[in-house]
C-alpha positions in Angstrom: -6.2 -20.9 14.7 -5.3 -18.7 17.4 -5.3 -14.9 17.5 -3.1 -13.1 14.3 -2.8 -10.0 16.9 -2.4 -11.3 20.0 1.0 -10.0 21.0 1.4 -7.8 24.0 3.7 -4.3 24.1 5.9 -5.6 25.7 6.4 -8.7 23.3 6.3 -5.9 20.6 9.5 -3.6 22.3 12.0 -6.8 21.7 11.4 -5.9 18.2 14.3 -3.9 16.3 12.0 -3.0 13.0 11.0 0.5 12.7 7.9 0.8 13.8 9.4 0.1 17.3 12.5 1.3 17.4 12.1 5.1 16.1 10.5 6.4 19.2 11.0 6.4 22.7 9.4 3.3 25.2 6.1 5.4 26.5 5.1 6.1 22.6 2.3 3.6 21.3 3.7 3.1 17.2 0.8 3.1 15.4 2.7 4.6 12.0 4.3 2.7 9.1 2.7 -0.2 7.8 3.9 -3.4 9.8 1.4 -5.6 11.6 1.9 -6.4 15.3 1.9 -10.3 14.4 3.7 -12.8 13.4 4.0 -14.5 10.2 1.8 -17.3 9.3 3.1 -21.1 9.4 3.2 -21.7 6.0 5.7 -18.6 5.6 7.9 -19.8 8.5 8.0 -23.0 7.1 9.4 -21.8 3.8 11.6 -19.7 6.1 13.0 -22.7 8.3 13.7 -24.4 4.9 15.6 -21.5 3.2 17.8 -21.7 6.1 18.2 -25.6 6.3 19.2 -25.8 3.1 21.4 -22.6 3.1 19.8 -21.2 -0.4 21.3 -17.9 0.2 21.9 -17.4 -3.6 20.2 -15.4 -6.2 17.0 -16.1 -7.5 15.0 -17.1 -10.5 11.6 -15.8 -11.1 9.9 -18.8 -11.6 8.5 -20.0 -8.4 7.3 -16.7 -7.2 5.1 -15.7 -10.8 3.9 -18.7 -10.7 2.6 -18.6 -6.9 1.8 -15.1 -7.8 -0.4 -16.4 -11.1 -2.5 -18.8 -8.9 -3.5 -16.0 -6.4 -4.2 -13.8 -8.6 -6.5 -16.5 -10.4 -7.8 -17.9 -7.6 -8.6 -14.5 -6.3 -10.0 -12.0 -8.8 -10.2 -13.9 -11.6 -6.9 -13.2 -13.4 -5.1 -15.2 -16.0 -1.8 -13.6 -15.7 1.1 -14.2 -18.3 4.0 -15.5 -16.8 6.5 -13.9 -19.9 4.8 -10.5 -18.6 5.9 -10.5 -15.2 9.4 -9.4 -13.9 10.8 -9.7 -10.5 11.3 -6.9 -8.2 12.7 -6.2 -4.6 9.5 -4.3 -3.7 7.1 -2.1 -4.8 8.4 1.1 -5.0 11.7 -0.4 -6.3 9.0 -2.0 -9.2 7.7 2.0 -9.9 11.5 3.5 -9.9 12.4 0.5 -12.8 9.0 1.3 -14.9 9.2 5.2 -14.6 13.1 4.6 -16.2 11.6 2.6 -18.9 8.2 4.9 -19.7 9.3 8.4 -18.7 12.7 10.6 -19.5 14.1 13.2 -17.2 12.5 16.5 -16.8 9.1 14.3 -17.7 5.8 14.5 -15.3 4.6 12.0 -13.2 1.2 12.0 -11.7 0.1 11.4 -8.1 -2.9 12.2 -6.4 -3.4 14.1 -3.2 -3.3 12.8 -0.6 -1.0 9.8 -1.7 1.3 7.7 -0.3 4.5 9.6 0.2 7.3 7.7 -1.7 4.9 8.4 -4.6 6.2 11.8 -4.3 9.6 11.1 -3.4 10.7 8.2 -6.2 10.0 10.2 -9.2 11.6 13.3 -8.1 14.9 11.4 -7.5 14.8 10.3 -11.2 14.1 14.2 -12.3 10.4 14.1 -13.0 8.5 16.6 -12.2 5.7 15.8 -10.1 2.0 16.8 -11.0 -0.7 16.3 -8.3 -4.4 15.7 -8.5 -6.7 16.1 -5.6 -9.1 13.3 -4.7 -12.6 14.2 -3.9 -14.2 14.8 -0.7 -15.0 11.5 0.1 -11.7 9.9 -1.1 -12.0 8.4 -4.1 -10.4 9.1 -7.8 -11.4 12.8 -9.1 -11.8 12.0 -12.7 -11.6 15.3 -14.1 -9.3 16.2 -11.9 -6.6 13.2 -13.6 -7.8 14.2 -17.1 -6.6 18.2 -16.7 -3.6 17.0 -14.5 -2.9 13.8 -17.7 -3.4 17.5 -20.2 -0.9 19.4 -17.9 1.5 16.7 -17.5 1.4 16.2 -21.8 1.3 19.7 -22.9 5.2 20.2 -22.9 5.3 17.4 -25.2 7.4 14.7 -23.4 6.1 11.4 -22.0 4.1 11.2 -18.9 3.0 8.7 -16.3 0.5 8.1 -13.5 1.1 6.2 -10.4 -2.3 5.1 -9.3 -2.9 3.1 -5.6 -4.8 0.2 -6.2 -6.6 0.3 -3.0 -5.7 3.6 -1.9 -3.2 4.5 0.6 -4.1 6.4 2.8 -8.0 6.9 2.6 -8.5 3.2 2.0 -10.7 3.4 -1.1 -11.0 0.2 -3.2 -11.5 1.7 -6.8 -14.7 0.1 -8.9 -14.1 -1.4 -12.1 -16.3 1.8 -13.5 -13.8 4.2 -12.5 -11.0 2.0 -13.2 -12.0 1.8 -16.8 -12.9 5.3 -17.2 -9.7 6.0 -16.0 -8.0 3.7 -18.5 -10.1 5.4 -21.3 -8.6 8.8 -19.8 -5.3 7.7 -19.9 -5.1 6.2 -23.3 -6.9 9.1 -25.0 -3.4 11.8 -23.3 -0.7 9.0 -24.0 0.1 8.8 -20.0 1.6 5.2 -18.8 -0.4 3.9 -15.8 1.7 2.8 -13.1 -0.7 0.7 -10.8 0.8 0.0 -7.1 -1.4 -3.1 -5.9 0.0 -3.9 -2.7 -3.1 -4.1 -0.8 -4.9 -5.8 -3.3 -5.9 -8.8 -1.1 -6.8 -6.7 2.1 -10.4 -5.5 0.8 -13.2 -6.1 2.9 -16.5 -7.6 2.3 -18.4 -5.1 0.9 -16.3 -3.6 -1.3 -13.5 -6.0 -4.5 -10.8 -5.2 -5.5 -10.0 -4.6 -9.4 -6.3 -5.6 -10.7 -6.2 -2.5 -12.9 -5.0 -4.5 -16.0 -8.0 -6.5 -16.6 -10.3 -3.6 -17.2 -10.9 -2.8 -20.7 -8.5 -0.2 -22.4 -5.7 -0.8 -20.1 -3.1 -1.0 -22.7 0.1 1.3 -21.7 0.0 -0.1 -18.7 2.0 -1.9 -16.0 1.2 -3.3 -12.1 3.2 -4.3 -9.5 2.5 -6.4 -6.5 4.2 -8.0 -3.1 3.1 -9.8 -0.5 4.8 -7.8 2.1 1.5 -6.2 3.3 -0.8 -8.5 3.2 1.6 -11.4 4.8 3.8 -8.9 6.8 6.9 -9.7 5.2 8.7 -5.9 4.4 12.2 -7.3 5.5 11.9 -10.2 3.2 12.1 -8.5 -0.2 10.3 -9.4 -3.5 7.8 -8.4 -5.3 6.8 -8.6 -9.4 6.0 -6.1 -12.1 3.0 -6.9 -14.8 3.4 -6.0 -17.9 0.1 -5.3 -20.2 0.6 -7.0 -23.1 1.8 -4.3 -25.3 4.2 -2.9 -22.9 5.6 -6.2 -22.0 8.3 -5.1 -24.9 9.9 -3.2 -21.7 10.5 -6.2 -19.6 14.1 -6.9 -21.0 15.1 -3.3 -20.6 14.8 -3.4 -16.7 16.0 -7.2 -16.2 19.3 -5.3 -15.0 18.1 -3.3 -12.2 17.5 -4.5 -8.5 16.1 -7.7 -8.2 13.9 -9.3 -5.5 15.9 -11.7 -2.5 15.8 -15.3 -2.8 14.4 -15.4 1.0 11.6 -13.1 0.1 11.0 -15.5 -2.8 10.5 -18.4 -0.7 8.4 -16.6 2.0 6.1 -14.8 -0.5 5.8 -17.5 -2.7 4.9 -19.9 0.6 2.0 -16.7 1.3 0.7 -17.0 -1.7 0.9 -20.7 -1.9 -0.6 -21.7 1.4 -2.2 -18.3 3.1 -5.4 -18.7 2.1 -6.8 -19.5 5.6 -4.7 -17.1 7.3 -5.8 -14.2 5.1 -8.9 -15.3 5.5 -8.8 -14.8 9.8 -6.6 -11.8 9.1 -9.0 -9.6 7.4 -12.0 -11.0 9.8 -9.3 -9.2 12.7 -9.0 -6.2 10.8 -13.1 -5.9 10.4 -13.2 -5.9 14.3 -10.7 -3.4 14.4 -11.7 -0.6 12.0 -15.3 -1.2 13.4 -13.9 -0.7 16.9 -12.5 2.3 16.1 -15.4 4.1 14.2 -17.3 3.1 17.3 -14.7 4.8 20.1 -14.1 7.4 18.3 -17.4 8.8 17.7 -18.0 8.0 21.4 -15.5 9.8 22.8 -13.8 12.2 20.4 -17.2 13.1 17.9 -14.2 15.7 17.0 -12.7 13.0 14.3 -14.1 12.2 11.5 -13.2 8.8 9.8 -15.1 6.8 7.3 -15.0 2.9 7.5 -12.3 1.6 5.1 -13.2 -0.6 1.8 -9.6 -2.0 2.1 -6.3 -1.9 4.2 -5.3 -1.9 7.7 -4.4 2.1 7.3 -7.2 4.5 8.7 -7.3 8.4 7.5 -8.4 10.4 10.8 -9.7 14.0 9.6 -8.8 15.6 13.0 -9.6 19.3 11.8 -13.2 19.1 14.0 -11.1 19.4 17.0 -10.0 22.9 16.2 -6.1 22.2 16.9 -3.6 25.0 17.1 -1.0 22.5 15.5 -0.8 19.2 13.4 -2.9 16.2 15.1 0.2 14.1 14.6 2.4 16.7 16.8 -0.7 16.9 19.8 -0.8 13.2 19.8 2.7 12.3 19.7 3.5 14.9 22.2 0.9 14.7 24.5 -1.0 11.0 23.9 2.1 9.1 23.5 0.9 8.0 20.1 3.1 7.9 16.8 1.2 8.3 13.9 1.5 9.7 10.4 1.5 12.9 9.9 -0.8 13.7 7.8 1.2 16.6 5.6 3.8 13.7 4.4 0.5 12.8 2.0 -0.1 15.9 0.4 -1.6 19.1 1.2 -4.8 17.5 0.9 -3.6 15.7 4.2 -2.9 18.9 6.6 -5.0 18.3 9.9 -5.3 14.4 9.4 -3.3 11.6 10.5 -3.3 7.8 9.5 -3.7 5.7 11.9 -2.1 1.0 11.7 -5.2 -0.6 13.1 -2.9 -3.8 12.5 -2.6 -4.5 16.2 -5.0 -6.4 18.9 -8.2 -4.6 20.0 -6.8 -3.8 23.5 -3.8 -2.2 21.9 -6.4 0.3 19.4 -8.5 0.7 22.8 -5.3 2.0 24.9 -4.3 4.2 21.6 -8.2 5.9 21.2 -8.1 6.2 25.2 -4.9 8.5 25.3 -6.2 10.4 22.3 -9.1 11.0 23.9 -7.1 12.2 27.2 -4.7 14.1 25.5 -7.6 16.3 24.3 -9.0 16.8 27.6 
């Protein structure tokens, strides 16, 4: 099998997604999470299919909870219910229908800090208030922290949920089934719904596995969503499916009228699923070269970065506050390395003087990014 990320930049220009069409032509976009390939055969298959047979109606949820159900079988070992499991457009479309169903307006939602930023965003456009909790120091869950934000978020007495990232975006942390269940065991014991976003489930590396968060003991009030837009590249094609723990699966009806997924994102992320194996298998293979390559450059050349090696995803957290900047890393580099990154504040405070950095690209493209940070800085 040839290369996953061997496109060049200028291959990557004709593209009119996002990632390259936000900023100008000399800016490397190394920012939102889209790979620099393209998708795998099986998926464009399904894709030349969907087309053939003009299938442009709506879909059912069959074929993608059941391609769903063997992954996640064949994968970690989990025998998923098929009457727990609801379709969805994406993710974050999944969290918005659960938060209706589990929380009421004026009710807190828990994120952590840093945290991906539409964990912020979605459950203040519903009227939740928004309680964060601070990870630690080396980026993983702070449990005490989640039991006095779980107390804060109950004492009014209203409902409350948590929306946990299951690996974490963006310090890359795969959670252990220790602090998963300890976390379950903290939730149950405040009443707090936990909202588990599992995008980048598959994208763990070797030494590290992921947990689905419903198979560890105690996760009851519970509920995890899941896409294979990330792992299979696939963010224009929408779908995605909620899971239900067993006693909240009660809920399902209740959100069978809000968005639903697309029926071409059915057939290409039910095709990933299917018949990716292999492909995932080179991609994450690609990604080890990559995150090693740039733990290796950068403590050659800027020592002033700190970044730890990632347990999952192809999203690096750069602590850029060695360098002694008088501004945000993310305005330095984009401003005078030609480099688009995240900013680092759009996470959290917890994220002021970092940036996160798509490693999703080829090893020349990370080794032309590192080599105009590096120049930028003098």
């Amino acid at each position: 099998m040839a290369a996953i990320f061997d496109l060049t930049l200028e291959q990557l220009r004709q593209r009119q997604s996002a990632k390259w069409q936000r900023y100008p032509a000399d800016v490397i976009p190394a920012w939102v999470a889209e790979m620099d390939c393209v998708p795998a055969e099986p998926v464009r298959a399904a894709l030349a299919e969907f087309a053939t047979l003009g299938d442009t109606g709506y879909p059912l949820p069959g074929r993608y909870v059941e391609a769903f159900r063997a992954f996640a079988g064949r994968h970690w070992g989990w025998e998923v219910e098929p009457t727990h499991c609801l379709l969805s457009p994406d993710v974050m479309m999944g969290v918005l229908v659960v938060l209706l169903q589990a929380t009421d307006p004026g009710d807190a939602v828990v994120i952590n800090d840093p945290v991906y930023p539409p964990f912020d965003a979605f459950p203040k456009l519903l009227g939740r208030r928004v309680i964060r909790a601070d990870l630690s120091e080396d980026g993983r869950l702070d449990l005490e922290a989640l039991s006095a934000a779980f107390e804060e978020a109950r004492a009014g007495g209203g409902r409350a949920a948590y929306l946990l990232c299951n690996p974490h975006n963006p310090t890359g942390v795969a959670h252990t089934g220790e602090e998963l269940a300890t976390l379950a065991e903290i939730a149950a014991r405040h009443e707090v719904t936990v909202v588990s976003d599992e995008i980048h489930a598959p994208l763990v590396y070797a030494e590290a596995s992921f947990t689905p968060y419903l198979t560890v003991p105690g996760a009851r009030q519970a509920f995890a969503i899941h896409s294979a837009a990330k792992t299979y590249s696939l963010a224009a094609l929408k779908a995605g499916v909620i899971v239900a723990s067993p006693d909240q699966a009660y809920r399902l009806p209740g959100m069978v009228s809000g968005p639903n997924a697309s029926l071409s994102g059915v057939y290409a992320h039910a095709a990933a699923w299917e018949h990716g194996d292999a492909w995932l298998t080179q991609l994450l293979a690609e990604l080890d070269v990559n995150r090693r390559l740039v733990v290796d450059k950068l403590a050659a050349t800027i020592p002033g970065i700190s970044v730890r090696l990632p347990e999952s995803t192809y999203l690096m957290w750069l602590d850029c506050r060695g360098l002694g900047l008088d501004r945000e890393p993310y305005d330095v580099f984009l401003e005078e390395a030609k480099v688009a990154m995240n900013p680092g504040l759009t996470f959290g405070e917890r994220g002021r003087g970092h940036v996160r950095l798509n490693i999703a690209t080829s090893p020349g493209i990370l080794t032309e990014i590192i080599t105009r940070l590096a120049g930028a800085l003098g």
